[in-house]
C-alpha positions as CSV (number, residue, x, y, z in Angstrom):
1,X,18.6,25.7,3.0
2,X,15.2,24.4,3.3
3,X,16.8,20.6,4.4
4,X,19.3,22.1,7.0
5,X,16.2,24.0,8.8
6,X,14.0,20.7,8.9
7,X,16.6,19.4,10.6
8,X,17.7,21.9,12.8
9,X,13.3,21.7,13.9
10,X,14.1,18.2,14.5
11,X,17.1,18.7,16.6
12,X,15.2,21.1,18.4
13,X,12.0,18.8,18.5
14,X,13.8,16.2,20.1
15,X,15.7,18.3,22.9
16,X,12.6,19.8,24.0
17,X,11.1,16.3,24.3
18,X,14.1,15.4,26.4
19,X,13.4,18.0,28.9
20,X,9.8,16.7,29.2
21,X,10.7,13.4,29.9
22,X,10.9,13.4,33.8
23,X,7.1,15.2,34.1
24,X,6.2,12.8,31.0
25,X,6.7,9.3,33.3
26,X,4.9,10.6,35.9
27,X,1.9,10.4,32.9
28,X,0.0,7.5,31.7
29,X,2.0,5.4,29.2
30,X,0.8,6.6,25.5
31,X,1.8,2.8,24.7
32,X,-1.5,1.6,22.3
33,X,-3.4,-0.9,23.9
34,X,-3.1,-2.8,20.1
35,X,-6.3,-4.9,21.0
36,X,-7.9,-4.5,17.4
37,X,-7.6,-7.5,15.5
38,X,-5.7,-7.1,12.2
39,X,-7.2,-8.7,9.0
40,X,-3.7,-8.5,6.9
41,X,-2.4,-10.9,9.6
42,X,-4.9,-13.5,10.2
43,X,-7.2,-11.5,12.2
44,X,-4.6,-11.9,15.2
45,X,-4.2,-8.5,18.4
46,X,-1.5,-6.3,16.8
47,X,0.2,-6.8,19.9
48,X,0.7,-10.3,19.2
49,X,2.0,-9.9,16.0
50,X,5.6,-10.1,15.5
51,X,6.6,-8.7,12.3
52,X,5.9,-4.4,11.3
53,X,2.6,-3.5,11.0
54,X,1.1,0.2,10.7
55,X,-2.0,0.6,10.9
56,X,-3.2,4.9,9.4
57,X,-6.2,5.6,10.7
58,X,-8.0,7.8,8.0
59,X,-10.0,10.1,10.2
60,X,-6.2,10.8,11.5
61,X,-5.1,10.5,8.1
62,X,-7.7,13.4,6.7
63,X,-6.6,15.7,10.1
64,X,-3.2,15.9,8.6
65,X,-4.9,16.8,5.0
66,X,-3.1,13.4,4.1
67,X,-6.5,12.6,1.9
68,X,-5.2,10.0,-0.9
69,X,-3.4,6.5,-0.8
70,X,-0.1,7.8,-1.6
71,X,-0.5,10.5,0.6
72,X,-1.1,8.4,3.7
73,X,1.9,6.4,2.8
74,X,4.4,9.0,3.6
75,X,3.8,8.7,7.3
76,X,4.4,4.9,7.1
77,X,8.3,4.2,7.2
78,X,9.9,1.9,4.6
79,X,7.3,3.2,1.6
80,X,8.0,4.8,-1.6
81,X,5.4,5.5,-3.8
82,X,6.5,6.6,-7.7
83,X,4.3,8.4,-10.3
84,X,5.1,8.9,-13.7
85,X,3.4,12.4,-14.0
86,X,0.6,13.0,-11.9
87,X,-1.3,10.7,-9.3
88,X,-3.2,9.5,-12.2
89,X,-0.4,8.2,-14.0
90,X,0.9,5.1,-13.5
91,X,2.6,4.6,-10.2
92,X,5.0,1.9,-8.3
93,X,4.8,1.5,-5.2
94,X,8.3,0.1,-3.2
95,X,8.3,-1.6,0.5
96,X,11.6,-2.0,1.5
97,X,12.6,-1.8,-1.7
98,X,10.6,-4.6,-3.1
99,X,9.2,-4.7,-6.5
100,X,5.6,-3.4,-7.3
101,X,4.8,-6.5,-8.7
102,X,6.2,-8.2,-5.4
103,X,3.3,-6.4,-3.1
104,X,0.0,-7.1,-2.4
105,X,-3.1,-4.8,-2.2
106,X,-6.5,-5.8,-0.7
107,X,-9.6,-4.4,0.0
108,X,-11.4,-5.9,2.9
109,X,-8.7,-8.8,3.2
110,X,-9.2,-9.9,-0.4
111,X,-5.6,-9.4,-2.5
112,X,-6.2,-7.6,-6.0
113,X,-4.2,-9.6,-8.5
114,X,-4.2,-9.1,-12.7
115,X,-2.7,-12.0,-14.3
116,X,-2.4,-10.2,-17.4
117,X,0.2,-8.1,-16.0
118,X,3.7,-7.7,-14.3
119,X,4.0,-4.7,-12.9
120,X,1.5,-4.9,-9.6
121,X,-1.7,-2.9,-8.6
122,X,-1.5,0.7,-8.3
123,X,-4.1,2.5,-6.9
124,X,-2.5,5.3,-5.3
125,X,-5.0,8.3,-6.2
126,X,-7.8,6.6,-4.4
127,X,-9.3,8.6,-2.1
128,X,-10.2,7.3,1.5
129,X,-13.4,8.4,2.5
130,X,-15.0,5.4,2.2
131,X,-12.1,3.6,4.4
132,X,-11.7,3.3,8.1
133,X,-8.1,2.0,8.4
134,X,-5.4,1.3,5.9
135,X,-3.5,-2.0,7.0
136,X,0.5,-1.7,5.9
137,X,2.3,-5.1,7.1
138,X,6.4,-4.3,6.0
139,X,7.7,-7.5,5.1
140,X,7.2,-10.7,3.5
141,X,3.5,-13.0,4.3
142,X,3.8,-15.5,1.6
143,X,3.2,-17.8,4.7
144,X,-0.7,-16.1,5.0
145,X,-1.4,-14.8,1.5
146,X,1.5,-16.7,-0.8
147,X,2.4,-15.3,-4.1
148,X,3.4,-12.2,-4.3
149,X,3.4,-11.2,-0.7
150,X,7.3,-10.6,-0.8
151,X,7.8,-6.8,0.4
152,X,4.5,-5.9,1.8
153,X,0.8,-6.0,1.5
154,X,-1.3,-3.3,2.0
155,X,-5.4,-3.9,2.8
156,X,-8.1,-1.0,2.6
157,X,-10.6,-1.8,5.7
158,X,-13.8,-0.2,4.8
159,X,-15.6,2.0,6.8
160,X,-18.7,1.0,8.8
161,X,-19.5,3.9,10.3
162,X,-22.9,5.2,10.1
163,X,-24.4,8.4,8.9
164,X,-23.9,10.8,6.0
165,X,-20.6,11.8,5.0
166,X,-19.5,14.4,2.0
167,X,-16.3,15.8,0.6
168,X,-15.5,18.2,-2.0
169,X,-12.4,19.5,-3.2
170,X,-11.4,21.9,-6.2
171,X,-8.1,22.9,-7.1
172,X,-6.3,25.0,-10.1
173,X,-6.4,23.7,-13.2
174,X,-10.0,23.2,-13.1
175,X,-9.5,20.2,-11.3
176,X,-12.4,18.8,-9.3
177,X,-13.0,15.7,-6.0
178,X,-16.2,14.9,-4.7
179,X,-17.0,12.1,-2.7
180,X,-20.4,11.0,-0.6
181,X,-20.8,8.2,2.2
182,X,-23.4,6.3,3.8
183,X,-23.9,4.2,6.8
184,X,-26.8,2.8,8.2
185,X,-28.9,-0.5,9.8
186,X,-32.3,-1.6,9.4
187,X,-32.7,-4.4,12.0
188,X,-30.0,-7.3,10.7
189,X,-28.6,-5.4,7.5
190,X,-25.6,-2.7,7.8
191,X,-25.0,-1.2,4.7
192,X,-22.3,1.5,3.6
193,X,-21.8,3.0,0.1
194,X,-19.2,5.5,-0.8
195,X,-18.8,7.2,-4.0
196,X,-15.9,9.2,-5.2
197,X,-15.3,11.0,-8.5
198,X,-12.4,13.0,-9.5
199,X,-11.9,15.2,-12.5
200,X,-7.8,16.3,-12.4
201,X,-6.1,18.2,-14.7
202,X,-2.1,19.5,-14.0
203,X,-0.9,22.2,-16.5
204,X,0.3,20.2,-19.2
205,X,-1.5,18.9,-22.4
206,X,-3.2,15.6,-22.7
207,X,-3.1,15.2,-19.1
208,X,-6.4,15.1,-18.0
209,X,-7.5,12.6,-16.0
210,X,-11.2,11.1,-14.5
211,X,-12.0,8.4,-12.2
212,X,-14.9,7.3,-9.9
213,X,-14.9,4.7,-7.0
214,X,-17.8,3.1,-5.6
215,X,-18.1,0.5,-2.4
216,X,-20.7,-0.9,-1.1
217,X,-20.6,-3.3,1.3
218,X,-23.9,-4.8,3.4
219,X,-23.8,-7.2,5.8
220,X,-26.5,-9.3,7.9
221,X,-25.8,-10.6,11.5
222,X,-28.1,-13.0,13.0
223,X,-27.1,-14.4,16.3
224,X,-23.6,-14.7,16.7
225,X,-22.8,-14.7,12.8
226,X,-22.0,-12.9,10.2
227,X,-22.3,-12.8,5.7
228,X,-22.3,-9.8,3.6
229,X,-22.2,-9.0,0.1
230,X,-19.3,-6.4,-1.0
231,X,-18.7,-4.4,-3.9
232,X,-15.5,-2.0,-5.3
233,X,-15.1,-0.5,-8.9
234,X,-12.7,1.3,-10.1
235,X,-12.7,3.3,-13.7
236,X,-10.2,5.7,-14.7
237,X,-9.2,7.0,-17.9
238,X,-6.5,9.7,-18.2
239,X,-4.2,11.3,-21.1
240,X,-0.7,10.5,-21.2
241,X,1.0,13.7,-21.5
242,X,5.0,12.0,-21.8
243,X,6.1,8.8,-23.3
244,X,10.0,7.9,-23.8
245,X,10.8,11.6,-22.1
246,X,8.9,13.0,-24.9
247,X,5.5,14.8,-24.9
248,X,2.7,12.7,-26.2
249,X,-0.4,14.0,-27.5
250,X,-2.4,11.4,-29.1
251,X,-1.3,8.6,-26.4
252,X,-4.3,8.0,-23.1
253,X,-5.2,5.0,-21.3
254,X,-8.1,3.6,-19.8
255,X,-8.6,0.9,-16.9
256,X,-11.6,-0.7,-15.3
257,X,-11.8,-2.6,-11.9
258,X,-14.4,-4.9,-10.7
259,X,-14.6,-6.7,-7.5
260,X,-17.1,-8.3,-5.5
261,X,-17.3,-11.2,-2.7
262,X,-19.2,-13.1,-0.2
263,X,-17.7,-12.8,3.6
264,X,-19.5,-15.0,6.0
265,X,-18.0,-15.5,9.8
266,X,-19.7,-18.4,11.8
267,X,-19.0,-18.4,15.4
268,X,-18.5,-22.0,16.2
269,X,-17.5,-21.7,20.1
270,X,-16.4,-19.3,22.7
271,X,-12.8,-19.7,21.6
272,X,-13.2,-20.1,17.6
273,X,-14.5,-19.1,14.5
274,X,-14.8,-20.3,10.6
275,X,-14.2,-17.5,8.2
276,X,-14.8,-17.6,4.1
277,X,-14.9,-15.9,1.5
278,X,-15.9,-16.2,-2.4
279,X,-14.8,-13.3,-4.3
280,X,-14.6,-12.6,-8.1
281,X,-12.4,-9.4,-9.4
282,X,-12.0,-8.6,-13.1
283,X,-9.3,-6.2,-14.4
284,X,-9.3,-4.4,-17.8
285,X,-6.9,-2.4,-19.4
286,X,-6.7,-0.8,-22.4
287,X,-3.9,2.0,-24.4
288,X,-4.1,3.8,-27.0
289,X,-1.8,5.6,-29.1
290,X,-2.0,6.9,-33.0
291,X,1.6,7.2,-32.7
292,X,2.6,3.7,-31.8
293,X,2.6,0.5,-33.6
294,X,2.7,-0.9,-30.0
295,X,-0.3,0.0,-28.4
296,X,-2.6,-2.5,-29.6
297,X,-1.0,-5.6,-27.4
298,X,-1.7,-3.3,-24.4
299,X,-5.4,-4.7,-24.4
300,X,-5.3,-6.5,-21.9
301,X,-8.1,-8.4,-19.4
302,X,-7.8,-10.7,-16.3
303,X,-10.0,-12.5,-13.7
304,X,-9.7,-14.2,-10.8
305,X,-12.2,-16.2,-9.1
306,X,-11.3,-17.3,-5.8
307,X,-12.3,-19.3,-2.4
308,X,-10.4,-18.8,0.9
309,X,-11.5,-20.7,4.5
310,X,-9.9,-19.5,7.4
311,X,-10.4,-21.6,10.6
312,X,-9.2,-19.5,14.0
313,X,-9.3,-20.8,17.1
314,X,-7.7,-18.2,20.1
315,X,-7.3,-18.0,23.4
316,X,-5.4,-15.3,25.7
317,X,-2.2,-17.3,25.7
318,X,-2.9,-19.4,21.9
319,X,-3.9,-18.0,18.8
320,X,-4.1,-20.9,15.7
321,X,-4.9,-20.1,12.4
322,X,-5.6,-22.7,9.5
323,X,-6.7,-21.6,6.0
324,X,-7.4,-23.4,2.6
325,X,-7.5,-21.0,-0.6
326,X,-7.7,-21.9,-4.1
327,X,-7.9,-19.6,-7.3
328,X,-8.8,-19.6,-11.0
329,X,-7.0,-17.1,-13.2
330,X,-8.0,-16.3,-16.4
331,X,-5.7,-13.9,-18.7
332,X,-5.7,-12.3,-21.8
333,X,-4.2,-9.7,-24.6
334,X,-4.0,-9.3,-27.8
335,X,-3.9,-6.3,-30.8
336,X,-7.3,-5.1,-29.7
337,X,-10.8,-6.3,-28.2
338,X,-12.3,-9.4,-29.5
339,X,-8.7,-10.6,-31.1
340,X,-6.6,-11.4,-28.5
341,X,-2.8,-12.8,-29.2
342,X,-3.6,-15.5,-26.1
343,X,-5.9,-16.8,-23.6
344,X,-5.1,-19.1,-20.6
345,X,-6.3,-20.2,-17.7
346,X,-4.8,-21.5,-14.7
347,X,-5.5,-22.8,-11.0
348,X,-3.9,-22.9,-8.1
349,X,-4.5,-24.0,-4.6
350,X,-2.8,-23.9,-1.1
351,X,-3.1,-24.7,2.6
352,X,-1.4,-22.7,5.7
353,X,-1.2,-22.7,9.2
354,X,-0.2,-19.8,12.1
355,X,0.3,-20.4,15.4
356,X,0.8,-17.4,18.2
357,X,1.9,-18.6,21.9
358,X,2.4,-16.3,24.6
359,X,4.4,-17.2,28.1
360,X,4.9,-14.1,29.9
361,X,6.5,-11.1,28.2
362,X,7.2,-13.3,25.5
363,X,5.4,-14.1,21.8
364,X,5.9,-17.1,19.5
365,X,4.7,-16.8,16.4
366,X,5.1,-19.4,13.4
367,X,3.9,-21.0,10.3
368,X,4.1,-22.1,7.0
369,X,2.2,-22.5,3.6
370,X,2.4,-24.6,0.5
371,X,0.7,-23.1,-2.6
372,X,0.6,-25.3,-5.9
373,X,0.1,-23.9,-9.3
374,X,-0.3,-26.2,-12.6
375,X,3.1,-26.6,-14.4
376,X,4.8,-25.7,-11.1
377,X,6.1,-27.7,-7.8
378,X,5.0,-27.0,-4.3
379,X,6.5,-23.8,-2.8
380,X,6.7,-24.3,0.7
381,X,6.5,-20.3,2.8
382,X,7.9,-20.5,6.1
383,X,7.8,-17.9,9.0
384,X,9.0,-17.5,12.4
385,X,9.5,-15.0,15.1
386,X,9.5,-14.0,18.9
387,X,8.1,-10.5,20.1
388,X,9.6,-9.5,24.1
389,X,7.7,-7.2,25.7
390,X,11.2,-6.0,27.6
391,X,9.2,-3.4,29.6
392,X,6.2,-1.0,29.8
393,X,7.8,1.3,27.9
394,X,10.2,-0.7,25.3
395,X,9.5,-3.8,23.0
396,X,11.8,-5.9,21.0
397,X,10.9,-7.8,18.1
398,X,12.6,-10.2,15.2
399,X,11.2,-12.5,12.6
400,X,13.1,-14.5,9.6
401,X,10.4,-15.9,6.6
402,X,11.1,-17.2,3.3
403,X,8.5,-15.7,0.4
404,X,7.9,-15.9,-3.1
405,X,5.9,-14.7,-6.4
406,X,4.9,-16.6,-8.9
407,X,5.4,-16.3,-12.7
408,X,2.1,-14.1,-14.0
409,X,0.3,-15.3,-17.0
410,X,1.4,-12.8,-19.1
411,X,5.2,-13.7,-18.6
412,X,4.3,-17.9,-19.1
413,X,1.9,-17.3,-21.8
414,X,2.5,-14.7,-23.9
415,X,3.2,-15.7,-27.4
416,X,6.1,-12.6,-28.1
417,X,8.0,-12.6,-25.0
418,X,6.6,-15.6,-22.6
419,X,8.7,-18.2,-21.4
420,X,6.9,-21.3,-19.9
421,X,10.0,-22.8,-18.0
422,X,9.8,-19.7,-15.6
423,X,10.2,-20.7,-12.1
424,X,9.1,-18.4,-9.1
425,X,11.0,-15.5,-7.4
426,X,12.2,-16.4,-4.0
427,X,13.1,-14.8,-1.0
428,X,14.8,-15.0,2.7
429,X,13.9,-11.8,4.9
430,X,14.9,-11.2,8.3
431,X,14.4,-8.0,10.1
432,X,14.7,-7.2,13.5
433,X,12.9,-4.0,15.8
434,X,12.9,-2.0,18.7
435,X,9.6,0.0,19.7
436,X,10.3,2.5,22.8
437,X,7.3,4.4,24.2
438,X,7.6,7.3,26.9
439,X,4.9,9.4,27.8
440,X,4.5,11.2,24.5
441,X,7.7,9.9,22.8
442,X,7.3,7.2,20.5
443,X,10.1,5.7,18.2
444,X,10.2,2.6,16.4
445,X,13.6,0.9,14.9
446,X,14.4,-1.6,12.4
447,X,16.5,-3.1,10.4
448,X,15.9,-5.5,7.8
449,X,17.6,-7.7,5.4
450,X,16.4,-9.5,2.1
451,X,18.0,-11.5,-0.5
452,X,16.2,-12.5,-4.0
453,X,16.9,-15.2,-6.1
454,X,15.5,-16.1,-9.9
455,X,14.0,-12.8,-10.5
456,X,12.2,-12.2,-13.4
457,X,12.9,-9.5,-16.1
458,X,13.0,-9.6,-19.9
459,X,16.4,-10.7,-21.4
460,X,17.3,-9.0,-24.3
461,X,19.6,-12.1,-25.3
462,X,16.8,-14.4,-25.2
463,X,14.3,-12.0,-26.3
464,X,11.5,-13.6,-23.3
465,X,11.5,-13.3,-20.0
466,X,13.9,-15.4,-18.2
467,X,14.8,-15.9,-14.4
468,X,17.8,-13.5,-15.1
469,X,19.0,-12.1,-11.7
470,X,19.6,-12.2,-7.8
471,X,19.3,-9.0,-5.8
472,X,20.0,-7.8,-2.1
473,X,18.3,-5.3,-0.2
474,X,18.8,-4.4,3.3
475,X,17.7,-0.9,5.2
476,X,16.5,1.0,8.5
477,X,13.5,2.6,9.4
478,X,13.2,5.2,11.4
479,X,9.5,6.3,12.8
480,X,8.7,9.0,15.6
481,X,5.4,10.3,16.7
482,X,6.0,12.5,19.5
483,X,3.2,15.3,20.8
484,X,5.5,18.3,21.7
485,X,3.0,20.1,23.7
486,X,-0.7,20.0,24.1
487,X,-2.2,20.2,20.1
488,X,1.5,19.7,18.3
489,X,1.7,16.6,16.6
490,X,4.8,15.5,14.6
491,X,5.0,12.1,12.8
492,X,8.7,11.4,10.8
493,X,9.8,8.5,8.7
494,X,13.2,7.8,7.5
495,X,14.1,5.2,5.8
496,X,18.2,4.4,4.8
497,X,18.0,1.5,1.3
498,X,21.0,-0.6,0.3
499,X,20.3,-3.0,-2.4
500,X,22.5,-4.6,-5.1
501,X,21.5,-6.0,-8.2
502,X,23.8,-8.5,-9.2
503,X,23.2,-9.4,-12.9
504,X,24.6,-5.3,-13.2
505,X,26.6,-4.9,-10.3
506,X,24.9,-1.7,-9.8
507,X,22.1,-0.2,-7.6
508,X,18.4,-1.2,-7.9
509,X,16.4,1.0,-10.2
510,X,14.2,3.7,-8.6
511,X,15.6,2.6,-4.5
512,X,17.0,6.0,-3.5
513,X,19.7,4.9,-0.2
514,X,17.1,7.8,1.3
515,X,14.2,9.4,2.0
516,X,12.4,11.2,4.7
517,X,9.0,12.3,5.5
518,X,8.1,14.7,8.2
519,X,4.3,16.0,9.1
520,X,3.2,18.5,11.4
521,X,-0.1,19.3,13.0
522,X,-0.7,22.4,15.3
523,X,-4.5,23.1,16.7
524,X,-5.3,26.8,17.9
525,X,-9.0,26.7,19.1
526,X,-10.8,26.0,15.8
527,X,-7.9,26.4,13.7
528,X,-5.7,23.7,12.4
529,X,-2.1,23.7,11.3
530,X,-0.4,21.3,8.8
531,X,2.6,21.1,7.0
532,X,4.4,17.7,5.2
533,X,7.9,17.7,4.1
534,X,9.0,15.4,1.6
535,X,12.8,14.4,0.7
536,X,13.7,11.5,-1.7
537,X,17.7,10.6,-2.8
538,X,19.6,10.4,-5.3
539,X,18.6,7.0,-7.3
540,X,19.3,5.5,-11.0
541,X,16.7,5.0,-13.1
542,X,16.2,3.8,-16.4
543,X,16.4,7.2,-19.4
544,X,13.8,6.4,-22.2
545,X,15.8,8.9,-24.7
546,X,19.3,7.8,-23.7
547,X,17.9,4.1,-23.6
548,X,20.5,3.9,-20.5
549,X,20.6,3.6,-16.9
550,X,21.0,7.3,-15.6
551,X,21.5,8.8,-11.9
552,X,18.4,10.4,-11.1
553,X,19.2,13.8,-9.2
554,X,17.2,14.0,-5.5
555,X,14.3,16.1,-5.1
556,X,12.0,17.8,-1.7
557,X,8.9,19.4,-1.7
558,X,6.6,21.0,0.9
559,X,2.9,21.3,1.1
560,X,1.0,23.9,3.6
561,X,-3.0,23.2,4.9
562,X,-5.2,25.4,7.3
563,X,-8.4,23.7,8.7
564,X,-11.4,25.5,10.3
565,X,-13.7,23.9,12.3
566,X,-17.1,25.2,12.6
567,X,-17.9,21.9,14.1
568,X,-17.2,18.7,15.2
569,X,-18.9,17.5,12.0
570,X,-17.9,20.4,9.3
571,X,-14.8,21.5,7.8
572,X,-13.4,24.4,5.6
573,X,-10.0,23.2,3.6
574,X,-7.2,24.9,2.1
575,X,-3.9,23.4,0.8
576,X,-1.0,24.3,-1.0
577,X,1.0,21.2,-2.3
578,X,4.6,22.2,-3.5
579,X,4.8,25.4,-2.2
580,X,8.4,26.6,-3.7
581,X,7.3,25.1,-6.9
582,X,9.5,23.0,-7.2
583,X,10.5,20.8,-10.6
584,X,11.0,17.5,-10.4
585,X,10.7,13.7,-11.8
586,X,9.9,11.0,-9.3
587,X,10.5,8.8,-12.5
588,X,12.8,10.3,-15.1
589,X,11.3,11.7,-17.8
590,X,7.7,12.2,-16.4
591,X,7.6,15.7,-14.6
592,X,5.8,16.3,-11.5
593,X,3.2,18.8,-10.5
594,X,4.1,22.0,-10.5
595,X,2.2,24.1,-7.5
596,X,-1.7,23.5,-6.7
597,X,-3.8,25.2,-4.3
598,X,-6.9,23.6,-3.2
599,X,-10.2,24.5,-1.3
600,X,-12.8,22.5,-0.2
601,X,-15.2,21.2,3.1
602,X,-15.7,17.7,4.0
603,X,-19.0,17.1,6.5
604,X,-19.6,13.7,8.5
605,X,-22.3,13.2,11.1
């Protein structure tokens, strides 16, 4: 019942925009100028930029109560974001598709990366005060970033806003959010610092789960140029409350996340810049369980130092872009600190160029990288695409690239299960979109297509990791923002999945054929409105008790928030996430969280 009136709201939705499309020409476009310059792309005008790009906008984000990472994902079409439990847990995050491990996150344009493990970054509870935008390209970029850069990458823009800002949040289950943030300049140096820490807890035992965030980032501009020094950690520790569809009570992780580089922009004429960038991130991670003989060769640690130049040189009609990175990994694990099965290190190094050329309503946009890694030939990442700007109010765009990830430490390396003559994933994407924009009706197309060759996974024959499959996935996203009537906002995205694994002949694991995500925001005077619909498929997934492949059954929630605003700077907060309490598994055998209800204020000046 509740799915057949969510889309008997959209029906309706849509037929009243119809009937305001005549007085809505006669208004200015609500086209976006796209003039900001994105970081996950090069730095090049979103408008230039050929393949899908979203860029949230937190201050939007928080309106909608939307206040974590995974939350702000849901209103970005072909996302899917996993937990196994609660948003502490450990999470997988899927664009179009892809494998965790085949996305990228970054903070400030630098890509997180822990060679000591395979299955990605996941930092999906983060909370976003202390970010201005969050930077979601859909599709390969091997040919700007390289490894890993297959489905997606995701970048975390900090905030430079000045002033005070403070949050705080409590919900049942004595669980607790607090975050503070400051901005401010003394003549040449900008600094901000945020500083989050969450206390969560969700009904079941051994499930408790702390974390604090801190950024800092100060920069010094002196004529015409730029260098900052910039700081993230991340520590979490948290009970894990299931293991193998089972409770656990003696089993808890804990992970620690360091990160800090050197930015510098030199202005080197009207027309170009030199970017670079030193950074050096370090990951830890570390499990323990009484109850598992296992646990000690999850210690594992990781570190990356790395170097990245990034020459630009634009123009209204030319945009080129040539960068040089190169990287030092250093990985280990072992049965517990201080004896570690293995230790390597490895270096890699690459070169790329982008070019962007636009003759009237149409966009060129190329390029290609090589990246070399020891014990590994050149991989050579191609792009290329057109954007046509059709009309005023409708754009068409298309790009084909070839991407690829390669082999992590842990699977060359690792004395159990390792397998040195790994060779890298690969993969040929093309997608293909139509953006149409009328008055205040917004709706954005696309289909896309990928095939993957020599992916990795463990082979129980061999007993390693081997290049043992090829896989297909291809899909459409669907995205509409449309503003009803003054103050009603409503932001959907669908998304339709095919893919095919063909080492099973089966479905991939955990890629439900759909899912759809609907917000809605309704302002009366001081009073704000929200509600946000979630529907995910069918999907198989893998059933730790069975040790089978099992069809996961498909599951919808819906979360409620009322905002008063004494002020344009202060705000009173209440929420209530999965109102019908619903029970479900995002992944089998880890249940979800049952009902919450949350209060709190956020103030910003």
């Amino acid at each position: 019942m509740k799915q057949i009136s969510l889309f008997l709201l959209l029906a309706f939705t849509l037929f009243l925009q119809a009937e305001n499309q005549v007085n809505d020409e006669k208004k200015e476009s609500a086209k976006p100028m796209f003039e900001e310059r994105i970081e996950v792309v090069g730095r090049v005008q979103l408008q230039k930029t050929t393949q899908s790009v979203t860029v949230v906008k937190v201050e939007e984000s928080q309106d909608l109560q939307l206040f974590s990472l995974k939350e702000s994902f849901t209103v970005v079409p072909g996302i899917l974001h996993l937990n196994t439990g609660h948003p502490g847990q450990l999470g997988y995050l899927y664009i179009r598709g892809s494998s965790p491990n085949q996305t990228i996150l970054a903070i400030n344009g630098v890509p997180l990366f822990d060679s000591a493990s395979s299955l990605g970054i996941d930092l999906g509870y983060l909370g976003l005060d202390g970010f201005d935008r969050i930077e979601v390209l859909r599709g390969p970029l091997s040919n700007y970033l390289g490894s890993s850069a297959m489905g997606g990458v995701v970048n975390l823009a900090s905030s430079r806003k000045s002033g005070l800002g403070v949050s705080l949040k409590v919900e049942n289950n004595s669980s607790i959010y607090g975050g503070i943030r400051f901005g401010g300049q003394i003549g040449a140096l900008k600094s901000n610092l945020f500083f989050e820490s969450r206390s969560l807890s969700y009904g079941f035992e051994n499930d408790r789960f702390k974390g604090i965030s801190l950024n800092l980032e100060n920069s010094f501009k002196f004529s015409d140029h730029e260098a900052g020094i910039n700081f993230f950690t991340n520590l979490a520790s948290s009970g894990i409350p299931f293991n193998g569809g089972r409770p656990s009570l003696n089993r808890n992780y804990q992970r620690k996340l360091f990160l800090i580089s050197f930015p510098a922009e030199i202005k080197l004429s009207q027309w170009s810049q030199l970017k670079v960038n030193l950074s050096w991130q370090r990951h830890l991670y570390q499990l323990e369980d009484s109850d598992s003989i296992w646990s000690p060769y999850y210690h594992t640690a990781a570190s990356r130092m790395r170097f990245r130049a990034d020459y630009t040189y634009q123009k209204s009609d030319f945009a080129l872009n040539w960068s040089a990175d190169y990287a030092t990994d250093t990985a280990r694990t072992g049965e517990e600190p201080g004896h570690y099965s293995f230790e390597k290190t490895s270096s890699n190094y690459a070169s790329s160029i982008n070019l962007v050329y636009q003759t009237g309503n149409l966009i060129f946009n190329s390029g290609i990288r090589f990246d070399k890694y020891q014990q590994q030939d050149i991989v050579f990442s191609p792009q290329a695409g057109f954007k046509w700007n059709i009309s005023s109010k409708m754009i068409f765009q298309t790009s084909f690239s070839e991407s690829f990830r390669a082999p992590q430490l842990l699977e060359l390396y690792n004395p159990f299960w390792g397998n040195r003559d790994l060779l890298p994933e690969k993969a040929q994407s093309f997608e293909a979109t139509t953006l149409y924009f009328l008055g205040r009706f917004q709706l954005g197309l696309t289909y896309f297509y990928s095939h993957y060759r020599n992916l990795i996974g463990y082979s129980f024959a061999l007993k390693r990791y081997d290049n043992i499959s090829k896989a297909t996935i291809a899909g459409i996203e669907l995205n509409l923002q449309t503003e009803l009537f003054r103050n009603f906002r409503l932001l959907t995205a669908f998304n339709y999945l095919y893919s095919r694994d063909f080492q099973y002949d089966r479905e991939l694991l955990r890629r439900p054929k759909f899912n759809l995500n609907v917000v809605c925001s309704y302002q009366i005077q001081k009073i704000v409105l929200n509600a946000h619909y979630v529907y995910v498929g069918k999907r198989l997934d893998y059933n730790e008790v069975l040790w089978s492949v099992d069809r996961s059954p498909a599951y919808n929630y819906l979360n409620l928030g009322i905002t008063y605003k004494f002020s344009s700077s202060l705000q009173l907060m209440l929420k209530i996430s999965n109102l019908f309490d619903e029970q479900f598994e995002e992944v089998m055998g880890y249940p979800a969280p049952k009902r919450r209800l949350s209060l709190g204020f956020r103030y910003q000046n």
